[in-house]
N, C-alpha and C positions, 0 to 999 in steps of 0.2 A: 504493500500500500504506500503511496505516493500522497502527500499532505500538506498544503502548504499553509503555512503560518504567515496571517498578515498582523501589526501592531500599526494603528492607523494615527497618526499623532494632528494637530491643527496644520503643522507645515511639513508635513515628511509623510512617509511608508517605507515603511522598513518588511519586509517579507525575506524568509526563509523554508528551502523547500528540503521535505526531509525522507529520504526513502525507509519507513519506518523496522522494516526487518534491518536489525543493524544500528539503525539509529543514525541512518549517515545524512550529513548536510550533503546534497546536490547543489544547491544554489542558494546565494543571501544578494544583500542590497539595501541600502537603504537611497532611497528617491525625494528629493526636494520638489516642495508643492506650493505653487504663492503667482501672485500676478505679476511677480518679477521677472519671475523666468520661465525656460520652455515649457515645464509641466505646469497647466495652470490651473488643473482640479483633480479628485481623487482617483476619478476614472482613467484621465490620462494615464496618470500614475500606475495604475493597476492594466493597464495595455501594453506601459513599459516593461514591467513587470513580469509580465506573462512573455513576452518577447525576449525576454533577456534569460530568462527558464530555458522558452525554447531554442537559442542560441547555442545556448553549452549542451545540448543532449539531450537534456535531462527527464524528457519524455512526459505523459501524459501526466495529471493529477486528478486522483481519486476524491479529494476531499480539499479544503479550506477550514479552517480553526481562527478563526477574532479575538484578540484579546479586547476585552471590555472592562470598563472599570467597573462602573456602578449595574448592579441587578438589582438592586432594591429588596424591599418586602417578596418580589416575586420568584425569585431564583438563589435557590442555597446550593445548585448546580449547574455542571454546564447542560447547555442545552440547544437543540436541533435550532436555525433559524429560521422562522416564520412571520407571520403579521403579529402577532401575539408579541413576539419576541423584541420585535422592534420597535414596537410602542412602547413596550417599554424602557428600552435603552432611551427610546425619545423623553418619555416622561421623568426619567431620573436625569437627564440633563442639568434640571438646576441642581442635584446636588452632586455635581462633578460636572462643572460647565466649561473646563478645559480638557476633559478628555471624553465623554457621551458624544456631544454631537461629533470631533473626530471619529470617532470609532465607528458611527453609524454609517459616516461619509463612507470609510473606507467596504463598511459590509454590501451600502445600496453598489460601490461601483461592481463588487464581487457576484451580486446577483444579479447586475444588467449584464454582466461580462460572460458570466458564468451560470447557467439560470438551468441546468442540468445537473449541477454538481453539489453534493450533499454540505450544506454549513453549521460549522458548530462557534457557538460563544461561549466562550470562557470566560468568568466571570471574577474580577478581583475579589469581589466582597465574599464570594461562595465560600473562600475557607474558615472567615471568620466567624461564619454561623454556630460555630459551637461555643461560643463567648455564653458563660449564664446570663440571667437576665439581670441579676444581680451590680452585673457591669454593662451588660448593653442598655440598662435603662435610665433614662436621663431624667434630674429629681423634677422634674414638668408636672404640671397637673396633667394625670393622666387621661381625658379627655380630648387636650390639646393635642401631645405624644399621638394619640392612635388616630386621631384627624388629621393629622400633617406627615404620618410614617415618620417620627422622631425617634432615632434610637441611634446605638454605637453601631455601625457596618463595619467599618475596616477597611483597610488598602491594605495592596503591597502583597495581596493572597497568593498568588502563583511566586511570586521571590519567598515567599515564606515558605509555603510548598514542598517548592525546590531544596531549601534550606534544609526542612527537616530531615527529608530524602538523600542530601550529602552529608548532612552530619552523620547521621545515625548510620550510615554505612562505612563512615570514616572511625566512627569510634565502637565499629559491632555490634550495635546495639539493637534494639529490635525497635521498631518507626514508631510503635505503641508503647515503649516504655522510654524516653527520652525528655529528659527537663531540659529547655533552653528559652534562652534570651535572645533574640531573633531582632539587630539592629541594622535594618537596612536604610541605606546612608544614600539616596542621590540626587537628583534636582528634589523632587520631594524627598521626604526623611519620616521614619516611622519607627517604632520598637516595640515589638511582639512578646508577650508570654509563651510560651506553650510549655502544657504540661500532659505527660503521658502522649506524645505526639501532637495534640491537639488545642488550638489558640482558645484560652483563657480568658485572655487582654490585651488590647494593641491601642496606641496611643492616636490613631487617626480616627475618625467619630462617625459621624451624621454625614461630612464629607470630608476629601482628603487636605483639607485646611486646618483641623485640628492637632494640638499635640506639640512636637519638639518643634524648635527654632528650623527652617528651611533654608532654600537657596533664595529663593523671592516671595515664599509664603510666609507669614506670623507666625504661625502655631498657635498657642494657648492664648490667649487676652481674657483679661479683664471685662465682661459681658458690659459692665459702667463706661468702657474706653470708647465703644460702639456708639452706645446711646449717647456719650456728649458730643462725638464728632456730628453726628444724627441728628441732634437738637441746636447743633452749633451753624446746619447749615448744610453741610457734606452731601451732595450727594449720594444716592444710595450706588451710583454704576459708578462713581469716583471711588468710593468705599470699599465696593468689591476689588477693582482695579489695584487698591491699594494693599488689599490683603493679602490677596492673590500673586502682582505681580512686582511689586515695590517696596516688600519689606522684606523680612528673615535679613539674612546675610546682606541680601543688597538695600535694603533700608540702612543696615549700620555702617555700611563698608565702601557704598556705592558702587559696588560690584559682586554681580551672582556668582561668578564661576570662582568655584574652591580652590584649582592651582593660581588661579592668578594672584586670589587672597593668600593664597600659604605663601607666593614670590614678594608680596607686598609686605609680609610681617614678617620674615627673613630680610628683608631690608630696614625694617625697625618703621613701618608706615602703623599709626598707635590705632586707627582705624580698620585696620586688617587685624591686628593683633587680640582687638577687643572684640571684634566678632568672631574671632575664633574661637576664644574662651568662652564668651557670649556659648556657642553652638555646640561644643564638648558641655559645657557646665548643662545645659539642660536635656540632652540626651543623656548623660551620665544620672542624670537628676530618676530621670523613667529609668533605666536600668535599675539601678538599686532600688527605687520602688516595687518594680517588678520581682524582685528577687524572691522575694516570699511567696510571691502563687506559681513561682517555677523551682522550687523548692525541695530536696537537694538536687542543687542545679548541676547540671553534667557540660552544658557548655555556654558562651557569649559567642554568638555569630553575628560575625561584620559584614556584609552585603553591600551590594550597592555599589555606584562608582566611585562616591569617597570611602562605602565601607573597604572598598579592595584595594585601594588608591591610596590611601593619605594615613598617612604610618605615625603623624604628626597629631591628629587627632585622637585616631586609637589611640596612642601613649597619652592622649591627653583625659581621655574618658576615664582610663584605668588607672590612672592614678587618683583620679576622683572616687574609687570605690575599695579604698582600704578594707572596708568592712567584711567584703566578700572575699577576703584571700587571694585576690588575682596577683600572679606572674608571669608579668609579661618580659621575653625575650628580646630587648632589645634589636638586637642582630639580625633575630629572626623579624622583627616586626617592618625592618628598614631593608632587608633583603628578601623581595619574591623567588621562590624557586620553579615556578610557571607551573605548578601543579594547579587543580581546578579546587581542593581542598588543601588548608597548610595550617598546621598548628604553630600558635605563636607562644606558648607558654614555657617557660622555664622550669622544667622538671618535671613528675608526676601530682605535685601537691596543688592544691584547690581548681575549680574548677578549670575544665578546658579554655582556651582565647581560638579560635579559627575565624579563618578568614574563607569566605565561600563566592567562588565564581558564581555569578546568578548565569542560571539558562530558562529565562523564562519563557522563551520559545520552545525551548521542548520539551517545559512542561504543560504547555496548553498542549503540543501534539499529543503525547502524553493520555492527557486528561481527554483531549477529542476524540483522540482513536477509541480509548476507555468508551464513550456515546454512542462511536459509528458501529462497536462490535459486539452493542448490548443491545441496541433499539434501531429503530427504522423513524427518519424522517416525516414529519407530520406533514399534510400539503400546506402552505399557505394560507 
């Protein structure tokens, strides 16, 4: 079986195509999308796409898999895509309005393109469905919560996934018996509980704006900070804007990207410096929160682009968490060995430190083929 993984973003698509016996990548790519240049909407993009497949060989495709963020109330799985399906990805728009309507872009160009071939969506939020209620419920009058779908979702469900899936194979352990702390570090940023395999608690919410400091999103505020700016005047699409795309890292720092910040505070810029700290001190803040519902913990998994990336951070998290016994290897933590799993800890004592390749692409294949070889396609 032949399966192609599309992750459909506002200005990009990125697809990779995977011959599933084997687990081999045939083709990847990522395709730029914008009225700037030659591709100037999804479908282009997914013509290129499909052209560039069939280019190198790589022969027919049996199926398609979407990564989607938000499923909402209606899907704790992935699932076949149809009209149903796609109303909803439409209606949970507002609560992931940088990644829904992407995602939906890239599925309508895959069923105009492709209107034979079996689609599955994978669903961010589906892993975190096992959160009790205890922590998915928000202290709301409950009235309010079940008229508006208010609760803790989650992001980050396939990096987490994947996560558990390398750890526990890296450290033998059985997928159902593993404690970790699951911080996946990249444009967005999140930190996962799991206990016994299965998410707890995750610091992303209702949407993926809540929780640790980001690269351009807030994180946590102050519900009071909202309502003054609200009442002071602010626009409500100024507000979003500013949540979304002009704070975390680049509100303090006036710059989102993490190497350029880590080149700025190596150069002693006090501004680079203080959002670094800024962004270790409140990811480290959720980790040892966490510690307790992932309890006795077997490991800390880094993720992400800066979880895999930025050696500077790590060191800076785990020094913030005396409490929990961590030993972190220097040498190891500032030399990758190009494995896709790498333990950073100095010696066998307290918990595990690893560092985890994310392959979220193949684990929606993964998770897709799991659909296409249990059930049959509903029609539209």
């Amino acid at each position: 079986m032949r399966i192609l993984i599309l992750n459909s973003g506002s200005s990009s698509l990125k697809y990779k195509l995977y011959e599933i016996e084997g687990e081999r990548v045939l083709a990847r790519g990522a395709i730029n999308v914008g009225a700037t240049g030659p591709i100037r909407d999804h479908r282009e993009a997914l013509s290129e796409a499909l052209a560039a497949v069939a280019a190198v060989g790589a022969g027919g495709i049996d199926a398609i898999g979407h990564r989607v963020v938000h499923g909402g109330e209606a899907y704790s799985a992935p699932a076949f895509v149809d009209d149903r399906v796609r109303r909803a990805i439409a209606d949970n728009a507002v609560l992931a309005p940088l990644h829904n309507p992407a995602n939906l872009l890239g599925i309508d160009a895959a069923m105009t393109l492709r209107p034979g071939t079996p689609q599955v969506a994978v669903f961010d939020t589906a892993f975190h469905r096992t959160i009790p209620p205890i922590a998915a419920t928000y202290p709301l009058p409950r009235d309010v919560s079940e008229r508006y779908g208010i609760r803790r979702y989650g992001f980050h469900g396939t990096s987490c996934a994947w996560s558990v899936g390398a750890a526990a194979e890296f450290l033998q352990r059985p997928r159902d018996a593993i404690n970790l702390i699951i911080a996946h570090l990249g444009a967005g940023a999140s930190v996962t509980a799991i206990r016994n395999g299965k998410s707890v608690e995750t610091s992303m919410g209702l949407s993926p704006l809540e929780g640790v400091m980001m690269q351009t999103r807030a994180g946590d505020l102050d519900p009071a900070i909202l309502l003054l700016l609200l009442r002071a005047g602010m626009p409500v699409d100024a507000l979003d804007r500013m949540l979304n795309h002009e704070s975390g890292v680049m509100g303090i720092s006036g710059d989102a990207d993490m190497l350029t910040s880590a080149r700025r505070a190596a150069a002693g810029d006090g501004d680079a410096c203080f959002a670094r700290e800024m962004y270790s001190h409140r990811v480290a803040k959720y980790v040892g929160a966490y510690a307790g519902l992932a309890w006795p913990l077997d490991a800390i998994v880094f993720t992400g682009g800066v979880g895999e990336n930025d050696a500077e951070i790590r060191r800076a998290i785990c020094e913030r968490l005396p409490q929990l016994g961590l030993r972190l290897d220097p040498t190891r933590n500032e030399e990758p060995d190009g494995t896709s799993v790498r333990s950073l800890r100095s010696g066998r004592d307290g918990p595990e430190l690893l560092v985890v390749e994310a392959d979220e692409e193949l684990e929606i294949a993964r998770e897709a083929v799991a659909v296409l070889r249990t059930h049959r396609p509903a029609d539209g």
